[in-house]
N, C-alpha and C positions, 0 to 999 in steps of 0.2 A: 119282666119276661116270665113266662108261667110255664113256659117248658125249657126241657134246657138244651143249650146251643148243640147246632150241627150233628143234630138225631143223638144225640149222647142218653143212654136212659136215666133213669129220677133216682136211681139207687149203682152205686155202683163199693166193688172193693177191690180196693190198691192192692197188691202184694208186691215183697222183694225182698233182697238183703237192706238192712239198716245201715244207708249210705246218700250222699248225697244227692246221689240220682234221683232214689226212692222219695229225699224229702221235696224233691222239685218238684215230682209228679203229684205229689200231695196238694205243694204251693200251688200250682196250675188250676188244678179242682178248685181253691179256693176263690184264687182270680177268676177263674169264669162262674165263681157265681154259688157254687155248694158251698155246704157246712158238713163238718162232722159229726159222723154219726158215734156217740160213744168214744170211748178211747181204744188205740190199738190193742191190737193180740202183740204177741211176740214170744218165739222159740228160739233154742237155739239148734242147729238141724246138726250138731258135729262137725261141724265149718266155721260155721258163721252164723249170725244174730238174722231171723229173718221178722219182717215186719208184717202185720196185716191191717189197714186202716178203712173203714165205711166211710164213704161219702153219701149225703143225699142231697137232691134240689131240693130247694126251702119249699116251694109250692107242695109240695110231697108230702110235708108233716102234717 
C-alpha cells in the first residue's frame, strides 16, 4: 500500500499520559502499517509522565 489507510496522513504524532491506552494507540499505528519515527519525548507535567511518539508510513521516507 503506498499511502496509508482511511485518509490517515504519512506523518503523524501520538501524545498522552504513559499508560496503557497511550501504548495501544502506538500498537495500532504499527499494525496498520507505520514505523517509528525516532524515539519518544517524554516529560513530566506535575501529574504524571506524558508521552510523545512520531509515527511515519514507510512510503514517506
Amino acid at each position: 500500500m503506498s499511502a496509508p489507510p482511511d485518509g490517515l496522513p504519512v506523518y503523524r504524532v501520538l501524545t498522552g499520559p504513559d499508560d496503557p491506552a497511550f501504548c495501544h494507540r502506538v500498537s495500532g499505528m504499527l499494525a496498520l502499517g507505520y514505523r517509528l519515527h525516532e524515539g519518544p519525548a517524554v516529560t513530566f507535567d506535575g501529574e504524571r509522565v506524558v508521552v510523545a511518539q512520531a509515527v511515519v508510513w514507510p512510503a514517506s521516507q
